[in-house]
Steps between C-alpha positions, in 0.01 A plus 500: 500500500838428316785436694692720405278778565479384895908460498447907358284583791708325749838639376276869525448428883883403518617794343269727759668317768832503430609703250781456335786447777828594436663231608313272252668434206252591206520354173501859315853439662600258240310600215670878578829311430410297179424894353788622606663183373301537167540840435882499500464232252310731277713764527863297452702610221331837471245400318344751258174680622291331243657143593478558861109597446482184368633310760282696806248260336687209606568644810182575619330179335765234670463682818081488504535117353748353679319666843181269389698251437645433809185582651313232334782245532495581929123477524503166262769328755266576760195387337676169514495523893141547485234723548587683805865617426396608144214759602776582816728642211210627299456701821826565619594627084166703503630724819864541333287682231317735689651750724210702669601485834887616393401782333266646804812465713760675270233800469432519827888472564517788314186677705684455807836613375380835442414457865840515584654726245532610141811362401319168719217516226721556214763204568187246603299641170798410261419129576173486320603791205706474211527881489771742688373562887825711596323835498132358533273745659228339763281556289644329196592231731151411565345564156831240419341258723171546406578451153697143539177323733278635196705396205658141781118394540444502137828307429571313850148403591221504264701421217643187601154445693346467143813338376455185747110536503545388088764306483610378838834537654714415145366809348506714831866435548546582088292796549733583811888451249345749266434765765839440643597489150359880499634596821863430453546573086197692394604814477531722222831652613823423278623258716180248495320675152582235261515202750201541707225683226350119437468473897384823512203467264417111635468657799247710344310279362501248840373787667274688262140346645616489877622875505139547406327284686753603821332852421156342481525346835596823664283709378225299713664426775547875610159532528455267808873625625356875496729598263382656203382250237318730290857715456662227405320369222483888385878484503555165339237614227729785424843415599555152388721558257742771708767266515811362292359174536180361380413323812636708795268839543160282497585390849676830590192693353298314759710567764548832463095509452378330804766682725490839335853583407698580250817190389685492169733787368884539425674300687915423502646130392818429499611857500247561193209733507184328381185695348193380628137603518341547842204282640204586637383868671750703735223529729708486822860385610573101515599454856636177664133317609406472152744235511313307732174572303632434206614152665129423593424540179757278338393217701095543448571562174626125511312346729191650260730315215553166667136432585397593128735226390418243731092588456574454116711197561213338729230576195659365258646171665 
């Protein structure tokens, strides 16, 4: 089996155990600040729109490059020290990639919120949402929730799964600039429209076969998780495409499939109202345990994921 698809599996089990703590100083850290760094280049002088849509190309293409770059150039250092310390920072760059465990605990931070309160659920919601949580119902909150590990597992787990499965942990940390690329200018607002629509569609395109293969693998994993796997390929059938994005309502779909609820709608960002269509049947009320089924889910979804990989990595070396 290729190295780097053991440093993949072992950077999986680190990620289960320990997350992503805070205190740890994450790369997305730095590459965060060469975008913000890069995108008030871009914009200085007041650049036309049609010359500032031209340099969001730069932006976005320095920012993925110079992340595998770097990448290479630490791994190469340490393939000078031998063996050993290379595949230790294959392994410890394939766990900054992934971030299954973190996103379990910032849901279920959320689940037990609402525990305590509303206005509990709504302030510990708004770290894992981009939209307004002020006047959140509970119900919205956890649909909210729900939403981000659907549309997270496509983007923070499988994704860069498949990423670092093909091209090891260069083109899992490039794959992992362009989504914080997305995350921090890829919006179609005023402020980011002309500097982040080239992050925006990369992003797209990086994630166009995982959001679909994300779906894939949770479609059959309800079955064994006694959620309702035949629901949520129905849904994803028919609601795939019930999103803004191209990528984001296949996951979603099979979410709100295997767990029977409905997710999407208008929702408020940054004191805008934003059209869009629902997902999945209205068949009951979301309440705060689909959180922690939808949790189970995410992680057999890729566990089911990670031992396709490795079995295809085992055939073919």
């Amino acid at each position: 089996m290729a190295t780097h698809i053991l440093a993949l599996l072992v950077g999986a089990v680190i990620d289960l155990i320990v997350g992503d703590p805070e205190w740890f100083y994450h790369p997305v850290r730095l590459i965060g600040k060469y975008i913000s760094f890069a995108e008030k280049l871009a914009k200085k002088g007041d650049p036309p729109s049609k010359v500032l849509r031209r340099r969001a190309v730069f932006v976005a293409c320095s920012t993925v490059a110079l992340t595998a770059a770097v990448t290479w150039g630490i791994l190469s250092l340490l393939n000078l020290l031998g063996f050993w310390p290379h595949f230790i920072g294959m392994s410890l760059i394939s766990w900054m990639c992934l971030s299954a465990r973190n996103l379990a605990d910032e849901a279920e931070g959320v689940r037990k919120a609402l525990e305590e309160s509303l206005e509990a659920g709504r302030k510990r919601v708004g770290r894992i949402v981009g939209r307004d949580t002020a006047n959140l119902s509970r119900r919205e909150i956890i649909c909210a929730t729900l939403e981000t590990v659907a549309e997270n597992l496509s983007d923070g787990v499988i994704s860069p799964m498949l990423w670092l499965a093909v091209g090891g942990p260069v083109l899992g940390m490039a794959f992992k600039a362009a989504s914080t690329l997305d995350s921090m200018i890829g919006y179609m607002d005023e402020k980011y429209r002309d500097v982040g629509w080239f992050a925006a569609k990369a992003d797209d395109v990086w994630n166009y076969i995982p959001a679909r293969l994300t779906a894939l693998m949770m479609c059959l994993c309800a079955f064994p998780l006694g959620l309702d796997g035949a629901a949520a390929f129905r849904i994803v059938a028919r609601d795939h495409a019930n999103h803004l994005s191209p990528n984001c309502a296949w996951p979603e779909s099979a979410a709100a499939g295997a767990l029977g609820v409905q997710l999407g709608g208008t929702h408020e960002y940054f004191g805008k109202t934003v059209v869009k269509p629902t997902i999945g049947d209205d068949t009951r009320p979301p309440e705060s345990d689909d959180i922690r089924r939808l949790n189970r889910l995410m992680f057999a979804a890729a566990g089911l994921t990670l031992a396709i990989v490795a079995g295809v990595a085992a055939m073919c070396w």
